[in-house]
C-alpha positions in Angstrom: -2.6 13.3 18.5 -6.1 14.5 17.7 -4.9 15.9 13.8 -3.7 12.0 13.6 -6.6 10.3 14.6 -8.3 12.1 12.0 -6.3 11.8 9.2 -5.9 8.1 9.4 -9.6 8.2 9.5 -10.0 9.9 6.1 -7.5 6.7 5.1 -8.8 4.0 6.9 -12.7 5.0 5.4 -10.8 5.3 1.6 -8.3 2.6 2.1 -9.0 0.7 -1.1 -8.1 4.5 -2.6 -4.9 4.8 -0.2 -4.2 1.0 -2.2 -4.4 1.7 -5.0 -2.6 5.3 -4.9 0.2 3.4 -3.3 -0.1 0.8 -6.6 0.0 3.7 -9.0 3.2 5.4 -7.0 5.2 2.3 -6.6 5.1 -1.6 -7.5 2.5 -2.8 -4.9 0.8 -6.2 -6.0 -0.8 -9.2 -4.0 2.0 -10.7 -2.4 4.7 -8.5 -2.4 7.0 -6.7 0.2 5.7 -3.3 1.3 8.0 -0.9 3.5 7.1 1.2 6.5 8.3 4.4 4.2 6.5 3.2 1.4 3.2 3.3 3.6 4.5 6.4 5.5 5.2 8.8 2.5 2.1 7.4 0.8 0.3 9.0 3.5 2.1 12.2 3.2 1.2 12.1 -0.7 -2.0 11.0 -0.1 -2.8 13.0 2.5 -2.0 16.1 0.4 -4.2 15.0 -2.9 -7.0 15.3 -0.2 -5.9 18.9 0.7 -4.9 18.2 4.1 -1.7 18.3 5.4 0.2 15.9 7.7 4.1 17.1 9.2 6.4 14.0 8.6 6.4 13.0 12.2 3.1 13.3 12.2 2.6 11.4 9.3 5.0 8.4 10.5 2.4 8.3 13.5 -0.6 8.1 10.7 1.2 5.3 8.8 0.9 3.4 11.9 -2.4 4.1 12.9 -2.8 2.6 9.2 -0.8 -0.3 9.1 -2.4 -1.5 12.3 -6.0 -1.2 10.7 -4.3 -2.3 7.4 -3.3 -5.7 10.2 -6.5 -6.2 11.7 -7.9 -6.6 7.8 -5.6 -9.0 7.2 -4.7 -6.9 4.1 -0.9 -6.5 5.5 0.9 -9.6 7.6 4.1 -8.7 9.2 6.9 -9.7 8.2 9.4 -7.6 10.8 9.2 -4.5 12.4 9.7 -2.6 9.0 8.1 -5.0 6.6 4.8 -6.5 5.5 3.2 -8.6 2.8 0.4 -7.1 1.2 -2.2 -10.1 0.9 -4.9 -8.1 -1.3 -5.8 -10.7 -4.2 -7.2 -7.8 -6.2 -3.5 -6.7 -7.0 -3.0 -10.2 -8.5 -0.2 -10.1 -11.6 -1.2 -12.7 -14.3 1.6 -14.9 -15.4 3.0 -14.1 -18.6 4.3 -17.1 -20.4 6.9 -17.1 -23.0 5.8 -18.4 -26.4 7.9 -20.1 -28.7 7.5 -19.8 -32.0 6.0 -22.7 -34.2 8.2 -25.5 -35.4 9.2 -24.7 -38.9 8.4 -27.0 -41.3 10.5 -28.4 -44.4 
């Protein structure tokens, strides 16, 4: 468990870089639905940009070293045991409205 603890440190210290890696790989934004695999091979990938290297059990045990920090933030509320909504305002989408063209005159 020790090579755990320590990884999720490097993420939990960096986790507005783990964020926004995960935003880059897949479509994270404020509000939306983000999986257990999603945070769990994000770690992997992550993990592996950093030059270390995390076995996929082990990594399944760093993603929830994460996602319980990730909790605690209030950057992820659960949704079940699989799901979470990621409340991080800085991934905020702005609304793109459809514009119609101008009346034509005659």
């Amino acid at each position: 468990m020790g090579k755990e603890i320590k990884h999720s440190e490097i993420i939990i210290k960096n986790y507005q870089e783990f964020l926004k890696f995960l935003k880059n790989k897949l479509p994270v934004y404020h509000n939306s639905n983000v999986f257990f695999r999603d945070i769990h091979y994000g770690v992997i990938h992550f993990l592996n940009e950093k030059e270390k290297k995390a076995k996929y059990s082990q990594a399944e045990s760093i993603a929830g070293i994460v996602i319980d920090f990730l909790e605690k933030e209030g950057i992820l509320k659960k949704i079940d045991s699989q799901t979470w909504m990621l409340y991080y305002p800085e991934f905020l989408t702005t609304r793109v409205e459809k514009k119609t063209p101008a009346a034509v005159k005659v």
